[in-house]
Backbone and ligand atoms as CSV (ligand in chain L), in Angstrom:
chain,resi,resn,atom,element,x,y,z
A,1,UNK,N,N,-106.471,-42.722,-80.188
A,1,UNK,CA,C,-106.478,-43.165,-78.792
A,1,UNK,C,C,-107.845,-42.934,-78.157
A,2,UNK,N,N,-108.295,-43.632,-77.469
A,2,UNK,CA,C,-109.028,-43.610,-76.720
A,2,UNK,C,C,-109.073,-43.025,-75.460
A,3,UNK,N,N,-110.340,-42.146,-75.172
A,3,UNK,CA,C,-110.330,-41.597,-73.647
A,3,UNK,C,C,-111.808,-41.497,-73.166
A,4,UNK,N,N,-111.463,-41.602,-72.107
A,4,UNK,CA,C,-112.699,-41.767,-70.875
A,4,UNK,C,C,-112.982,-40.344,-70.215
A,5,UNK,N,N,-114.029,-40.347,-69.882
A,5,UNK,CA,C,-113.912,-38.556,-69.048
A,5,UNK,C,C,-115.226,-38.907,-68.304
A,6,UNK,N,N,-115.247,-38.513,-66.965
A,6,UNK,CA,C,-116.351,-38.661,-66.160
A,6,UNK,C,C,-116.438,-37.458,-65.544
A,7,UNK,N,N,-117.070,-36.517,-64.991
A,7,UNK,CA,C,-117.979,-35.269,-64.228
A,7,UNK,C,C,-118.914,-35.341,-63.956
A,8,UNK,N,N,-119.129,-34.852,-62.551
A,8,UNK,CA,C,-120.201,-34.171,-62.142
A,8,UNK,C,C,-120.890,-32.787,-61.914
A,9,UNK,N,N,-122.098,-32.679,-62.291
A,9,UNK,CA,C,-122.482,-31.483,-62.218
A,9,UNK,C,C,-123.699,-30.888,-61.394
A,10,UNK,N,N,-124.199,-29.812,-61.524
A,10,UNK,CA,C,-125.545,-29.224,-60.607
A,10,UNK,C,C,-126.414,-29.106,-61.639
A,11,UNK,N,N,-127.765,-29.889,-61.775
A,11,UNK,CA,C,-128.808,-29.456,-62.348
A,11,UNK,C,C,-128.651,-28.114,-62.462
A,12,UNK,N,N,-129.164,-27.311,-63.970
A,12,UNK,CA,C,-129.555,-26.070,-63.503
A,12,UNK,C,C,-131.037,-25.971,-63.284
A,13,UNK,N,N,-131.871,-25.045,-62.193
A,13,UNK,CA,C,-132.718,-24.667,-61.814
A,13,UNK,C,C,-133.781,-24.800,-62.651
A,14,UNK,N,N,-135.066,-25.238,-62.679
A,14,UNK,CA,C,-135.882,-25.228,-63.468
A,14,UNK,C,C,-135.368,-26.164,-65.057
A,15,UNK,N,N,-135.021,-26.652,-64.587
A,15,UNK,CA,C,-134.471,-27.829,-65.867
A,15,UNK,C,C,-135.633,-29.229,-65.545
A,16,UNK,N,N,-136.433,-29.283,-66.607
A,16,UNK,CA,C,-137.285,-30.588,-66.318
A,16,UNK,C,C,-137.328,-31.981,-66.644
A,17,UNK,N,N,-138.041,-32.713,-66.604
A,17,UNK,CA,C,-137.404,-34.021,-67.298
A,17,UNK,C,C,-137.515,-33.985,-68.534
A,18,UNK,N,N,-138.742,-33.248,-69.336
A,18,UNK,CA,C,-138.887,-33.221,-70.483
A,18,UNK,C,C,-136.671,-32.396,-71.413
A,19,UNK,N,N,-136.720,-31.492,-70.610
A,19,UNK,CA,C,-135.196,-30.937,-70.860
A,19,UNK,C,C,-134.123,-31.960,-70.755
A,20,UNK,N,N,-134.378,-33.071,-69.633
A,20,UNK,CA,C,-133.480,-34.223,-69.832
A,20,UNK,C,C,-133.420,-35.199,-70.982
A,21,UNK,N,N,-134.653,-35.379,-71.179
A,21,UNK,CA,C,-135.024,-36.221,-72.522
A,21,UNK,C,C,-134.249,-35.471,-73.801
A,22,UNK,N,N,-134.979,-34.289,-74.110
A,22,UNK,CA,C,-134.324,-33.372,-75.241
A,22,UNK,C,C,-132.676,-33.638,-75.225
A,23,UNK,N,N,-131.964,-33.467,-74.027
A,23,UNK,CA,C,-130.080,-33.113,-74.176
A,23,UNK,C,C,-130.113,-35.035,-74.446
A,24,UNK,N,N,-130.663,-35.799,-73.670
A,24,UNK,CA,C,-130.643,-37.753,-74.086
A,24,UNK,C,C,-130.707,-37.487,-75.699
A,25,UNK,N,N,-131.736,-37.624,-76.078
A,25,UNK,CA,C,-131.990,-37.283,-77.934
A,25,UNK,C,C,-130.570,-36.484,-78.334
A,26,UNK,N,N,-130.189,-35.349,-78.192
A,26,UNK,CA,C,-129.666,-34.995,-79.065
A,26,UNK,C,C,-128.521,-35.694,-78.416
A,27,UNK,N,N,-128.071,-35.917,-77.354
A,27,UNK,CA,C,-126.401,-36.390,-77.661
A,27,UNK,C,C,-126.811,-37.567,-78.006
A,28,UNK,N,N,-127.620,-38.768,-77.971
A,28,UNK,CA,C,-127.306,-39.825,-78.706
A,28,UNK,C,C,-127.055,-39.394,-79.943
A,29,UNK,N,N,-127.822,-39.126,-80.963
A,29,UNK,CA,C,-127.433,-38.484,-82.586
A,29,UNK,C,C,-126.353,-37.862,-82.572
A,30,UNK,N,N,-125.988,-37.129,-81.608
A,30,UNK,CA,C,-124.500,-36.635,-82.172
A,30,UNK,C,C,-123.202,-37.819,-81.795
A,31,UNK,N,N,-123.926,-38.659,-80.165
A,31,UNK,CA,C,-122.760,-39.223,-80.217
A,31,UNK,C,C,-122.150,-40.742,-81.196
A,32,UNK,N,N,-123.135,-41.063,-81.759
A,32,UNK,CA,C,-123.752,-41.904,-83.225
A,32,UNK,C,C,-122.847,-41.422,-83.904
A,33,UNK,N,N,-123.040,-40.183,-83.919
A,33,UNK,CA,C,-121.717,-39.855,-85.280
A,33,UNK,C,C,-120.669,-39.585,-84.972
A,34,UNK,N,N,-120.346,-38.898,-83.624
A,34,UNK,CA,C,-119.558,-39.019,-83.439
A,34,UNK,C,C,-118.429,-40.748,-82.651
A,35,UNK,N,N,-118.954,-41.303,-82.673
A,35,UNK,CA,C,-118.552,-42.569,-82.743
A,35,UNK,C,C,-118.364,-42.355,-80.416
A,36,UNK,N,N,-118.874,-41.706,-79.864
A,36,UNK,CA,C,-118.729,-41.569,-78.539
A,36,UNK,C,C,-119.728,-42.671,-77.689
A,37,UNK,N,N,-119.415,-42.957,-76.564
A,37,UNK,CA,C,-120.336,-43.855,-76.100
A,37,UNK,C,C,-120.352,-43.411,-74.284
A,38,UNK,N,N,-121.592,-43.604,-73.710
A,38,UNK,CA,C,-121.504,-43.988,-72.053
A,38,UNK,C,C,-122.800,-43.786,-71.766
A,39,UNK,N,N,-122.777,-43.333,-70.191
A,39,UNK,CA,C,-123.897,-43.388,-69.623
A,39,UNK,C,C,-124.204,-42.000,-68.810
A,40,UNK,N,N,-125.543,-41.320,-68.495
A,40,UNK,CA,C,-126.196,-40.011,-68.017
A,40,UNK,C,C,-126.214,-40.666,-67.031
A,41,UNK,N,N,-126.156,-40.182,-66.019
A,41,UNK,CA,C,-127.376,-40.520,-64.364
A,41,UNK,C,C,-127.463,-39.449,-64.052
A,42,UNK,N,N,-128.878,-39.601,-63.442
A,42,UNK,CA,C,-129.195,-37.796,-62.601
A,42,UNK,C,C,-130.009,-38.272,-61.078
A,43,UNK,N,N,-129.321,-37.550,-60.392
A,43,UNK,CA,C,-130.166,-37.714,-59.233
A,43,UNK,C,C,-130.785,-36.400,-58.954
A,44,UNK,N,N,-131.471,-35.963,-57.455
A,44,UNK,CA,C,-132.562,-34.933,-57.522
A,44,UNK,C,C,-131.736,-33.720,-57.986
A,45,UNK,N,N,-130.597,-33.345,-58.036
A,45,UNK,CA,C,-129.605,-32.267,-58.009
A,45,UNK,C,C,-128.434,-32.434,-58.907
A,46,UNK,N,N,-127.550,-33.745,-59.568
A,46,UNK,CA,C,-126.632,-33.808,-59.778
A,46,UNK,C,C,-127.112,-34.387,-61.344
A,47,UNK,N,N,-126.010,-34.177,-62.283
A,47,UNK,CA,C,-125.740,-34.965,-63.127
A,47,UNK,C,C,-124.120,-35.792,-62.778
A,48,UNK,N,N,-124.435,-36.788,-63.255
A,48,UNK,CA,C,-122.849,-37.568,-63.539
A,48,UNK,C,C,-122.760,-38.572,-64.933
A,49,UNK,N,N,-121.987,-38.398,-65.527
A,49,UNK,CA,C,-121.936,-38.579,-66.699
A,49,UNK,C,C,-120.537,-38.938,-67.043
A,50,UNK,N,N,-120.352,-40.394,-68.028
A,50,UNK,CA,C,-119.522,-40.994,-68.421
A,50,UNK,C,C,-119.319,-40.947,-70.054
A,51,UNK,N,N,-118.337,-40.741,-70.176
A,51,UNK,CA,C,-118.054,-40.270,-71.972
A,51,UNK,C,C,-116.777,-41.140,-72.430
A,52,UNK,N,N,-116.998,-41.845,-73.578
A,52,UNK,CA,C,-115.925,-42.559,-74.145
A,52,UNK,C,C,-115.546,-42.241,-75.298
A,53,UNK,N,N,-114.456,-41.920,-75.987
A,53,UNK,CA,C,-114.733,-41.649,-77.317
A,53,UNK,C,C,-113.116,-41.483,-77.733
A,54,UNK,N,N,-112.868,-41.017,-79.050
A,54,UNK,CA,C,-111.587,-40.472,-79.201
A,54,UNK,C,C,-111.110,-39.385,-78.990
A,55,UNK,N,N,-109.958,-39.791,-78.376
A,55,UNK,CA,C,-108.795,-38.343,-77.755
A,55,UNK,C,C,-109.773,-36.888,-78.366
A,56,UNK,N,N,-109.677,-36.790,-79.912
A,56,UNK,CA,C,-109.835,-35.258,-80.069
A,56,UNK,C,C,-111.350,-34.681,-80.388
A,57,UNK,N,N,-111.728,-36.247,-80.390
A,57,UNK,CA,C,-113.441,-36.003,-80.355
A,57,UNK,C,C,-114.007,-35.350,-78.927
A,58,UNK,N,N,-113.417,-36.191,-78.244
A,58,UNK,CA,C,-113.913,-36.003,-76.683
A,58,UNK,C,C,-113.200,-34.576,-75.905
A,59,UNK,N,N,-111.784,-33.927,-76.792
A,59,UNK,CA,C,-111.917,-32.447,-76.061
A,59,UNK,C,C,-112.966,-31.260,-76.419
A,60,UNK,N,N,-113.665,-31.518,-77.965
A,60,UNK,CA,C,-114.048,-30.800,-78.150
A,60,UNK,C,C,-116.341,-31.241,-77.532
A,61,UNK,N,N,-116.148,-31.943,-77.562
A,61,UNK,CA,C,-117.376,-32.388,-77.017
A,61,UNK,C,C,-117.554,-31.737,-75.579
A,62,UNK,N,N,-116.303,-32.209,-74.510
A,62,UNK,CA,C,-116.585,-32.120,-72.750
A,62,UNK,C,C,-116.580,-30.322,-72.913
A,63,UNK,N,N,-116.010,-29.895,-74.112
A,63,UNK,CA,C,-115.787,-28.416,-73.867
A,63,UNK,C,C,-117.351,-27.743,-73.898
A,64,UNK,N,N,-118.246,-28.304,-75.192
A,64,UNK,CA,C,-119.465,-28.175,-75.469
A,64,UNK,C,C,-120.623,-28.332,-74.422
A,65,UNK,N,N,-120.228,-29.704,-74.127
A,65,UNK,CA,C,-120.908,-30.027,-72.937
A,65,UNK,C,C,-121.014,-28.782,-71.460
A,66,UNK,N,N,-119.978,-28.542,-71.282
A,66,UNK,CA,C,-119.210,-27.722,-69.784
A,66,UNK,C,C,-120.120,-26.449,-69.883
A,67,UNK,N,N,-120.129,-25.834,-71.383
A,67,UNK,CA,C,-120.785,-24.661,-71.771
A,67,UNK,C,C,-122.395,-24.517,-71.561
A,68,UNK,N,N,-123.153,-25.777,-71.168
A,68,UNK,CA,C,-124.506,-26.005,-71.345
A,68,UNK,C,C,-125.112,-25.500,-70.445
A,69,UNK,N,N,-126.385,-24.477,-70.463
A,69,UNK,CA,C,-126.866,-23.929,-69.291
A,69,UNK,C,C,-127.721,-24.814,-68.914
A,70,UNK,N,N,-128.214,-25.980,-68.939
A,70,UNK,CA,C,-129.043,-27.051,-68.482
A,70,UNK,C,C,-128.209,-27.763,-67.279
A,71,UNK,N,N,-126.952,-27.185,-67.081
A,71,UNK,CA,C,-126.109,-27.353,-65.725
A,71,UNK,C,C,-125.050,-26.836,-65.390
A,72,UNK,N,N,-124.733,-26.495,-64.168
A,72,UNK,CA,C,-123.250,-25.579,-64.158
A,72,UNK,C,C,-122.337,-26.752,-62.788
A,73,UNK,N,N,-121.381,-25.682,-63.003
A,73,UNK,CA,C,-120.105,-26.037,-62.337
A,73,UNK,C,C,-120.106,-27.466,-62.676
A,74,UNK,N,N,-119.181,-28.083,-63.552
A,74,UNK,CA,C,-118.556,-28.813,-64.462
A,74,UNK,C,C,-117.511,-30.051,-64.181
A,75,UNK,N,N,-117.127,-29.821,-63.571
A,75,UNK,CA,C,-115.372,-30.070,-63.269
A,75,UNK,C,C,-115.276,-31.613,-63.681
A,76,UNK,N,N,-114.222,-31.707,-64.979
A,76,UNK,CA,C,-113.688,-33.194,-64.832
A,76,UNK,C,C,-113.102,-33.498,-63.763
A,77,UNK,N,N,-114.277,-34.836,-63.109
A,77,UNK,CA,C,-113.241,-36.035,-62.316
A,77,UNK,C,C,-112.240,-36.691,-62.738
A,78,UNK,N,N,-112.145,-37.204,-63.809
A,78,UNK,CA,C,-111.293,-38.204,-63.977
A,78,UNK,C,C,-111.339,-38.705,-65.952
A,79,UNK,N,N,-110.028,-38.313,-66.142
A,79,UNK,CA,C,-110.333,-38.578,-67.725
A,79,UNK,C,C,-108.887,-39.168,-67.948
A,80,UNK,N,N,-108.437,-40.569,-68.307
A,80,UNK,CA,C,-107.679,-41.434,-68.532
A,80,UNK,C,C,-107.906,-42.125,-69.630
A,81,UNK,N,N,-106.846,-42.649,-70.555
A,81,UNK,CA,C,-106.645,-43.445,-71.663
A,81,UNK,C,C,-107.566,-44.815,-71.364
A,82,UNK,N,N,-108.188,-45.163,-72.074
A,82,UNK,CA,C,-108.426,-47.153,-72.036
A,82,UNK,C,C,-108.288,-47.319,-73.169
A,83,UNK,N,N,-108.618,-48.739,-73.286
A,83,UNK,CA,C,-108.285,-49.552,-74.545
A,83,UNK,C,C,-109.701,-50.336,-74.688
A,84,UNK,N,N,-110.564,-50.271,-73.792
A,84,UNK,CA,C,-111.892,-51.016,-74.370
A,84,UNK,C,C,-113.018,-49.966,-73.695
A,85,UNK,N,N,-114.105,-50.431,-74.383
A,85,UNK,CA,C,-115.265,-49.085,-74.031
A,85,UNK,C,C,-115.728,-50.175,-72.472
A,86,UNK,N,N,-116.400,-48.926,-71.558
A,86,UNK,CA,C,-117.114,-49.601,-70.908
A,86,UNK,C,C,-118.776,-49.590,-70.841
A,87,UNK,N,N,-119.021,-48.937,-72.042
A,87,UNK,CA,C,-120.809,-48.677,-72.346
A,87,UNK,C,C,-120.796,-48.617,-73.802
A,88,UNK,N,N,-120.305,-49.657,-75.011
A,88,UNK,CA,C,-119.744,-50.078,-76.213
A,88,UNK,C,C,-121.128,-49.838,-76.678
A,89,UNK,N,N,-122.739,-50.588,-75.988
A,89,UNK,CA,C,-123.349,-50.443,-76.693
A,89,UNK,C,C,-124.423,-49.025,-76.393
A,90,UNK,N,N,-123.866,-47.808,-75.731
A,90,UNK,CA,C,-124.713,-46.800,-75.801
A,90,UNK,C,C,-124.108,-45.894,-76.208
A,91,UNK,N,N,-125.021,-45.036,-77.148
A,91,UNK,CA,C,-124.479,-43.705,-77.623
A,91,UNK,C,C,-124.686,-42.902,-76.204
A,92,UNK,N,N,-125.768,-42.597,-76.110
A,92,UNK,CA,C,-125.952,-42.341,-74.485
A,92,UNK,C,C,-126.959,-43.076,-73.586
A,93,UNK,N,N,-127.148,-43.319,-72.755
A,93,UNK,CA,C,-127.868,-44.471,-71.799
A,93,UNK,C,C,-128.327,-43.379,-70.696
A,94,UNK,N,N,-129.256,-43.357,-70.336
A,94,UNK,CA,C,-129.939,-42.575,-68.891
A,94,UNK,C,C,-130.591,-42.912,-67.695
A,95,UNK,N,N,-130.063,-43.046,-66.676
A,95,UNK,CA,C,-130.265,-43.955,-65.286
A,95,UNK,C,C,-130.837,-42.656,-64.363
A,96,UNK,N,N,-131.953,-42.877,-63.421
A,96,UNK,CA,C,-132.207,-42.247,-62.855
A,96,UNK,C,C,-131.477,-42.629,-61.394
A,97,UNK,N,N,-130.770,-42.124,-60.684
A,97,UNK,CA,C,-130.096,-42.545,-59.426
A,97,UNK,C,C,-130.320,-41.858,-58.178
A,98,UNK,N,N,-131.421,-41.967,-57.684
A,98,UNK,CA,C,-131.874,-40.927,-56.186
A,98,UNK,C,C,-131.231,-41.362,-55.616
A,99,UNK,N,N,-131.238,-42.819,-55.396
A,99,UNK,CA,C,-130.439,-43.002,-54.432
A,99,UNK,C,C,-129.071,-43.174,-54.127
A,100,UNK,N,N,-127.963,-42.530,-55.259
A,100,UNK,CA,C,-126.923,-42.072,-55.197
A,100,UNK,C,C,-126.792,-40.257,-54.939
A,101,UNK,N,N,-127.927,-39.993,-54.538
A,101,UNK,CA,C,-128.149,-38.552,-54.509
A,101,UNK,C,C,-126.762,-38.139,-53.483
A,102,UNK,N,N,-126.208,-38.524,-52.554
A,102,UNK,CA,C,-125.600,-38.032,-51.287
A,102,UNK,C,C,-124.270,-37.458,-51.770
A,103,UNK,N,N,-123.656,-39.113,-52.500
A,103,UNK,CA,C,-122.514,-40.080,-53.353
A,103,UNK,C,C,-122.022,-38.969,-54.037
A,104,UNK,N,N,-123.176,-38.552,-54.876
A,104,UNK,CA,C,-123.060,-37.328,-56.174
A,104,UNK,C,C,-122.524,-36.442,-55.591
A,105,UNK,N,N,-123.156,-35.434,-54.219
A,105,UNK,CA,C,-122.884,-34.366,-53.677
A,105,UNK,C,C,-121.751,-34.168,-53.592
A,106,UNK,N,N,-121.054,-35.474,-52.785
A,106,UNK,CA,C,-120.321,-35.532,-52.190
A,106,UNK,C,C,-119.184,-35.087,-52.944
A,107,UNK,N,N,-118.780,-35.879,-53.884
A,107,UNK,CA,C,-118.147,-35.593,-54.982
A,107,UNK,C,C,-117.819,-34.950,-55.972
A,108,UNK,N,N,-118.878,-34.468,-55.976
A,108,UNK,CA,C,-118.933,-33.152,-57.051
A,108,UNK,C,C,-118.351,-31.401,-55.691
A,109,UNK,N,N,-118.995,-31.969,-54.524
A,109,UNK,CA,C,-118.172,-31.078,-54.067
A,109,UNK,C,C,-116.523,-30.996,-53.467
A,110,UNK,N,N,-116.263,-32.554,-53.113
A,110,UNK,CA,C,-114.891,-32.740,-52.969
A,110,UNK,C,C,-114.051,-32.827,-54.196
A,111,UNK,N,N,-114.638,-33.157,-55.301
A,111,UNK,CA,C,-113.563,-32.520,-55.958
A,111,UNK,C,C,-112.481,-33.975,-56.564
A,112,UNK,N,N,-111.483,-34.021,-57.632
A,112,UNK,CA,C,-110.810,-34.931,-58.042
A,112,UNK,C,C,-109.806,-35.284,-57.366
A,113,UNK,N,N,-110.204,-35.204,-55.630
A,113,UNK,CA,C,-108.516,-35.537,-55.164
A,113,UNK,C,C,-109.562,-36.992,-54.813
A,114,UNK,N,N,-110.449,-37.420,-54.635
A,114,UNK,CA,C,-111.381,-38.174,-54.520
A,114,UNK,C,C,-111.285,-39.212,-55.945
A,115,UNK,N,N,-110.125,-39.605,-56.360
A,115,UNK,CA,C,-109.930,-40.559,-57.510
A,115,UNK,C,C,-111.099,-41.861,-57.495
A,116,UNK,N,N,-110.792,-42.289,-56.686
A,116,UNK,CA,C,-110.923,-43.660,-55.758
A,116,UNK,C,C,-112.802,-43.593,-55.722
A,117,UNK,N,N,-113.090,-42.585,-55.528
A,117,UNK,CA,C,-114.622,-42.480,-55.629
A,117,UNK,C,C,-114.980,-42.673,-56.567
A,118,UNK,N,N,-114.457,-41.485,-57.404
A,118,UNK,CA,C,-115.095,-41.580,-59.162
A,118,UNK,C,C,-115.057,-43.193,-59.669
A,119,UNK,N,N,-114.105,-43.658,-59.491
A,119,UNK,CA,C,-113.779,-44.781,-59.870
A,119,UNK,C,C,-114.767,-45.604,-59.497
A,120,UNK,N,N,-115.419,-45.592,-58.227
A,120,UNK,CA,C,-116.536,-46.193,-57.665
A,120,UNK,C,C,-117.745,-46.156,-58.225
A,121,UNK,N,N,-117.901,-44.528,-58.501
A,121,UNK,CA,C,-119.366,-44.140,-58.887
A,121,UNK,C,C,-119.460,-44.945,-60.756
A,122,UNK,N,N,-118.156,-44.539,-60.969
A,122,UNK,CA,C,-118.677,-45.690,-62.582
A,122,UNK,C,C,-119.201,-46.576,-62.484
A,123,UNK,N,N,-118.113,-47.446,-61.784
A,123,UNK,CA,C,-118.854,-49.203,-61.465
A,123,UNK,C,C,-120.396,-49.278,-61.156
A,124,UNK,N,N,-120.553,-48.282,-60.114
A,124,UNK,CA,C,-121.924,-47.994,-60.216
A,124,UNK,C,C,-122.482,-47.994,-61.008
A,125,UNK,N,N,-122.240,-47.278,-62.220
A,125,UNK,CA,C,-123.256,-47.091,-63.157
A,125,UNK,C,C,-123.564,-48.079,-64.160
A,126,UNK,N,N,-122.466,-48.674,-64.604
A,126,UNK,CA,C,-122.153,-49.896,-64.916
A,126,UNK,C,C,-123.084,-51.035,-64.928
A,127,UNK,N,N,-123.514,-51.214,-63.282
A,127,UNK,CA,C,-123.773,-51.895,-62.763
A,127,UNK,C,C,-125.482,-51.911,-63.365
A,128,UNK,N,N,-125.815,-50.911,-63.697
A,128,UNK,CA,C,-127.108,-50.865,-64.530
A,128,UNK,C,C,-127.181,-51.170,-66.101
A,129,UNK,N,N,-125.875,-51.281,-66.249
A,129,UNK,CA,C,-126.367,-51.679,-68.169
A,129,UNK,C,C,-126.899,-52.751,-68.200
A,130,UNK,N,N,-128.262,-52.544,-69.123
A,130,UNK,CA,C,-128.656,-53.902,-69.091
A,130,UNK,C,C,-128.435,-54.978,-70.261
A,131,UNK,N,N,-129.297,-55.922,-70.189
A,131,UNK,CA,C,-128.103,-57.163,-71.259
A,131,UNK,C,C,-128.798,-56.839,-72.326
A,132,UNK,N,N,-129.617,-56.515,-73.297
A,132,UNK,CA,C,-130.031,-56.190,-74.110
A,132,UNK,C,C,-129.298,-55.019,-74.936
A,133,UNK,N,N,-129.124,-54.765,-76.431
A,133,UNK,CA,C,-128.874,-53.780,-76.961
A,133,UNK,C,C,-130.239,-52.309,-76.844
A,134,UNK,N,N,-129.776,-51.189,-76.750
A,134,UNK,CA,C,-130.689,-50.423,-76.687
A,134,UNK,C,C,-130.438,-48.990,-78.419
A,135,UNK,N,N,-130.802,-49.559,-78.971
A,135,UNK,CA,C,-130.515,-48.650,-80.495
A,135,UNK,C,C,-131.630,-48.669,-81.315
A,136,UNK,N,N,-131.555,-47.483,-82.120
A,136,UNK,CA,C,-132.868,-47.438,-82.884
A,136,UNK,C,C,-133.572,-46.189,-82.442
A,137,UNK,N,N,-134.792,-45.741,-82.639
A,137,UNK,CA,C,-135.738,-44.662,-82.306
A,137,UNK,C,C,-136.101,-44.774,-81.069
A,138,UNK,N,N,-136.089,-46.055,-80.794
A,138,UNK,CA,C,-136.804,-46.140,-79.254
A,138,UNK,C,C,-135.343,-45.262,-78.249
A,139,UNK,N,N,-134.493,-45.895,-78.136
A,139,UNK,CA,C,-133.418,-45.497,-77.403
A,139,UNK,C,C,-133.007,-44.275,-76.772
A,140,UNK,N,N,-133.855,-42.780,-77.217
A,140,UNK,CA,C,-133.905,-41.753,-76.924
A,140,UNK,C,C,-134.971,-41.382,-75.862
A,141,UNK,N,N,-135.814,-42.598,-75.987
A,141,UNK,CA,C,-137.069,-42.525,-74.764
A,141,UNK,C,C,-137.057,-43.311,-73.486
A,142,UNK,N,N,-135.872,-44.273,-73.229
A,142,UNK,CA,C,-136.188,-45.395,-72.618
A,142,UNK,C,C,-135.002,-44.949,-71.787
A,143,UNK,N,N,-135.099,-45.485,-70.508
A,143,UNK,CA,C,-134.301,-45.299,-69.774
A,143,UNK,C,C,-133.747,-46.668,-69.599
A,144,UNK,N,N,-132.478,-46.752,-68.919
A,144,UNK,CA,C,-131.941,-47.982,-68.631
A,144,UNK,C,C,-132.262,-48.744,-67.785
A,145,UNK,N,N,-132.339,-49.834,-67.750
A,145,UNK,CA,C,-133.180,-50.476,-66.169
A,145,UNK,C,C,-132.114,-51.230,-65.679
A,146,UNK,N,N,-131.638,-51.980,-64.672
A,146,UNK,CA,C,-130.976,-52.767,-64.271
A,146,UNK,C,C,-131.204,-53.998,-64.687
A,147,UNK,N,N,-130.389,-54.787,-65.285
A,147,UNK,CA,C,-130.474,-56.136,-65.430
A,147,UNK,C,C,-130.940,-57.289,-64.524
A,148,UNK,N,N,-131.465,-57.635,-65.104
A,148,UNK,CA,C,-131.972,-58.826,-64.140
A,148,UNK,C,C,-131.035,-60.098,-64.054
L,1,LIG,P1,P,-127.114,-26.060,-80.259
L,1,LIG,O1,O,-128.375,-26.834,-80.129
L,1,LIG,O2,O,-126.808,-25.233,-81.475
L,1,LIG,O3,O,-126.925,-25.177,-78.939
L,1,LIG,C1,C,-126.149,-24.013,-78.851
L,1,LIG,C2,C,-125.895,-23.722,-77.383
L,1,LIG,O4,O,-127.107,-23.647,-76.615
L,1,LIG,C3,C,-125.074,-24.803,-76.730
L,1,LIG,O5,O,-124.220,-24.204,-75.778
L,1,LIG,C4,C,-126.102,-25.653,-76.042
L,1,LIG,O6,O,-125.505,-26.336,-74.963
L,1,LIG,C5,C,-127.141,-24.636,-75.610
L,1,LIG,N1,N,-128.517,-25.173,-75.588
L,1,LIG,C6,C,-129.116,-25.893,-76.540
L,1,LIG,N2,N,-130.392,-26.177,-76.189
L,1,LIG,C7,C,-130.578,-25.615,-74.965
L,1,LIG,C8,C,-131.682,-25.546,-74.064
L,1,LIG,N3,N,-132.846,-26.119,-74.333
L,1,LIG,N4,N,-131.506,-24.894,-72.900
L,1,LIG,C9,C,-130.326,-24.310,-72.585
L,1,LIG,N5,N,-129.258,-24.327,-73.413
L,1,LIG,C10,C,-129.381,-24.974,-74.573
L,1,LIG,N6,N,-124.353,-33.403,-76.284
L,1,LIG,C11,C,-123.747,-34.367,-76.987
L,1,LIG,O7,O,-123.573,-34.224,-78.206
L,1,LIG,N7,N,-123.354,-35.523,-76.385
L,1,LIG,C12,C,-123.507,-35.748,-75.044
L,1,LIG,O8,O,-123.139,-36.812,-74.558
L,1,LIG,C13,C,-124.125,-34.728,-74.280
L,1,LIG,N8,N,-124.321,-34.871,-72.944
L,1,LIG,C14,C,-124.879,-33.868,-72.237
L,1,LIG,C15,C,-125.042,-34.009,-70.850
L,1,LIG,C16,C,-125.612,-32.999,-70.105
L,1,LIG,C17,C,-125.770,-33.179,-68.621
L,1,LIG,C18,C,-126.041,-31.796,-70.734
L,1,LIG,C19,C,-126.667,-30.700,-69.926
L,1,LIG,C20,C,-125.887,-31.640,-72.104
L,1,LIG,C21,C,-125.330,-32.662,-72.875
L,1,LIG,N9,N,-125.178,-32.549,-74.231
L,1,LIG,C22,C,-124.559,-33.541,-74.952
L,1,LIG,C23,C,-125.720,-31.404,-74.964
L,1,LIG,C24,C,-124.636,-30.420,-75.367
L,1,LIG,O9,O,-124.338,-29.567,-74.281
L,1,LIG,C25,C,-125.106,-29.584,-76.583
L,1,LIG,O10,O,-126.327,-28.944,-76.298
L,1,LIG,C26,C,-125.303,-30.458,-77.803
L,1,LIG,O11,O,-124.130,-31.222,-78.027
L,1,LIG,C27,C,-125.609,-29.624,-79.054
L,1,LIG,O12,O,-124.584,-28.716,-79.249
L,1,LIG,P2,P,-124.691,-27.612,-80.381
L,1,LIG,O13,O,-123.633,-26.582,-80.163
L,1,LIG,O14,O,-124.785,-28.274,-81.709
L,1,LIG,O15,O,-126.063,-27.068,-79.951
């Protein structure tokens, strides 16, 4: 079965971009093998992050993930069954989003009674895959751009 899992989190302190790049690299390679797919965004403070993968792949991954001192306080928004990927062609994809900076806060501090948001902030992100495949060596360096 398939499952989806989305969270937001708090940069941790002194985490740089070069540290963003490094966690991009390694979860693409792991999520390659592990057959997982979605998308990073970070704004000045937040991560939010979309994960697709299978049921027992993806508990032991979000658990890995949650543990990472490159960010704290964790909390799944929203993790539901689908039946089709919605980022099929990224192991991981990385969007820079300032200007969802508020969006993020907001949410990450209200918390999952806020369904209806999360649900929003995907589409959002979404909304940046661009039409091109992004795989290969390059893919760990490049960020996603919005489609034209
Ligand atoms: P090891 O490299 O053996 O790390 C052991 C422990 O140290 C882990 O807890 C790890 O999180 C931590 N760690 C490793 N390097 C650093 C560092 N430079 N600074 C601080 N702590 C460190 N991994 C994926 O596989 N797929 C993903 O989609 C994914 N997304 C992530 C999103 C975010 C926002 C963050 C912060 C991390 C993400 N990671 C992802 C990385 C993940 O947390 C693990 O570091 C990675 O999966 C390797 O795990 P490991 O136990 O093999 O790591």
């Amino acid at each position: 079965m398939l499952t989806r899992v989305f969270y937001i989190s708090e940069v941790a302190e002194g985490v740089t971009e070069l540290d963003v790049q490094i966690v991009l690299g390694v979860a693409q390679v792991n999520n390659r093998r592990l057959d997982v797919t979605g998308m990073l965004a970070q704004s000045d403070g937040h991560f939010a992050q979309l994960l697709e993968g299978r049921s027992d792949v993806m508990r032991q991954l979000v658990a890995r993930i949650a543990t990472d001192q490159r960010h704290r306080s964790v909390p799944t928004l929203l993790q539901d069954a689908i039946t089709t990927r919605q980022f099929p062609r990224w192991a991981m994809g990385l969007i820079r989003r300032d200007d969802m900076a508020q969006e993020m806060l907001e949410l990450h501090r209200d918390g999952c009674e806020h369904n209806g948001q999360a649900r929003w902030m995907i589409q959002q992100l979404m909304a940046f895959q661009p039409a091109e495949e992004c795989v290969g060596p390059e893919a760990g360096r490049r960020d996603c751009r919005k489609s034209t």
